[in-house]
N, C-alpha and C positions, 0 to 999 in steps of 0.2 A: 656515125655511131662507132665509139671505138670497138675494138676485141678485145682489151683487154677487159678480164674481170671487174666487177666494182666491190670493193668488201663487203657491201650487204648481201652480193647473191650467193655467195657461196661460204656461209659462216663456219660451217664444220658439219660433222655428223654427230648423232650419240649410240652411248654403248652403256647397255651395266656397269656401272663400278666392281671394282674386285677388289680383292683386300691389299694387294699392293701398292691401290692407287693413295693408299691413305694418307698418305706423310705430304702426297700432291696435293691433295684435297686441304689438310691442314696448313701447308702455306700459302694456299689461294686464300684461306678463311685469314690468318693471322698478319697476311701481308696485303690484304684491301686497304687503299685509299680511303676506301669510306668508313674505315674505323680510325682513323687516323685524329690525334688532339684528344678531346672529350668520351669519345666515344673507345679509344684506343683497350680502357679496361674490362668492355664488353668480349674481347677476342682472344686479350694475352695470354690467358692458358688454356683455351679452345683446342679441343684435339678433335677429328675426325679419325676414329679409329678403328682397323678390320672388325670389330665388334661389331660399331653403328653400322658398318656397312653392312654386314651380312645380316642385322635386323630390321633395316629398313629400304624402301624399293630409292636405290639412289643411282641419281643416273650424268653419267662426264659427257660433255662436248669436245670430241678432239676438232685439231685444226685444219685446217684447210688454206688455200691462200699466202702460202708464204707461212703460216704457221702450223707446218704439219706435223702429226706425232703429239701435239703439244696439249694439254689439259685448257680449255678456255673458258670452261665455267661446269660447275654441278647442280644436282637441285636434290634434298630429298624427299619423298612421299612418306607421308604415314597417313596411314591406313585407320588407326583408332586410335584418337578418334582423328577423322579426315584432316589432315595441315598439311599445306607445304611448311617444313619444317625448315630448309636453309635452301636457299639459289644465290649465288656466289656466279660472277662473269671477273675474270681475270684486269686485273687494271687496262693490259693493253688490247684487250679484245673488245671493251665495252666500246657500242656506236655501229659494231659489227654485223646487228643481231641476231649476237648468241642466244641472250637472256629472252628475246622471242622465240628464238627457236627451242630455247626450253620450258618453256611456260607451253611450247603447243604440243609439244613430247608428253611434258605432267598433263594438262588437259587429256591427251587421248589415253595416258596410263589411269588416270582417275577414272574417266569412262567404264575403261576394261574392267576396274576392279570394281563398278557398280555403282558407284559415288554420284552425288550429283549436284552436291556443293564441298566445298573444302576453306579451311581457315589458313589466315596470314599474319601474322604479327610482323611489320615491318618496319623494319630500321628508317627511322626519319628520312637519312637523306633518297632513299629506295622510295617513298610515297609516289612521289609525279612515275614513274616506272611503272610500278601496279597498276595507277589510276588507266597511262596508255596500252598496256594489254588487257582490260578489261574487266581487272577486279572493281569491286565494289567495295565503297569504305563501310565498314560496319560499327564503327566504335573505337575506343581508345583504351590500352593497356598501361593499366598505372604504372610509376616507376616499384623497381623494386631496389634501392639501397642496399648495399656499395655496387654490388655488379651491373646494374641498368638504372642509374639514378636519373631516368627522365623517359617520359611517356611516351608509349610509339603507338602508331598507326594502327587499328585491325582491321583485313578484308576480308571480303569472300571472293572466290571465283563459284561461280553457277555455274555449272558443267551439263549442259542439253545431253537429253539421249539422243541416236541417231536415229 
């Protein structure tokens, strides 16, 4: 067995967001891979900004592993009605899991706030993602023209009390 590390065991930690982090969080959103081509007009003037932040429970993955210090993905919670509202894993971190280890951060932050389901409206290529952390497909979100002109995913995640 080696010593060294393997990227999956040590993906990062998280931390509240603060309103500094905003401008990070906004080129995480606007420079994804997976809005790239067709989808690219879903992000182009997307901002993430100390506003959102300080309205809703949003939460960074710093790095670990050779990338530390660094922003590697966020997620945020709202509260009413219950969504995970945006989870974003950084181009070079996805495979790492971050994006698990942020979906089990929002699970125990939903817990705490009482929740015990929560909605997802998910970006097509994010579906197979969801589906392996354990949401539930629940339906489908029409497009809505010129900004999302094509139909995404909705789940749930069930969030058990303890």
């Amino acid at each position: 067995m080696s010593s060294r590390t393997s990227p999956m065991s040590r993906p990062g930690t998280i931390r509240r967001a603060v309103a500094r982090d905003a401008k990070r969080l906004t080129r995480l959103v606007q420079g994804s891979r997976a809005y790239e081509g067709k989808y690219a007009a879903a992000v182009a003037g997307y901002r993430v900004g100390p506003d959102y932040i300080e309205a809703h429970r949003v939460f960074v993955a710093v790095g670990a592993d050779g990338l530390e210090g660094r922003v590697l993905g966020f997620y945020s919670l709202v509260l009413v009605p219950p969504e995970l509202d945006l989870l974003f894993v950084a181009d070079e971190a996805q495979g790492r899991g971050v994006g698990r280890l942020l979906v089990a951060h929002m699970r125990s932050e939903a817990r705490a706030a009482g929740l015990d389901r929560l909605r997802v409206v998910s970006h097509l290529p994010a579906e197979g993602f969801y589906h392996r952390v354990g949401a539930v497909r629940t339906g489908t979100v029409f497009a809505t023209p010129p900004v999302v002109p094509w139909d995404r995913p909705e789940f749930e995640f069930r969030i058990p009390s303890q």
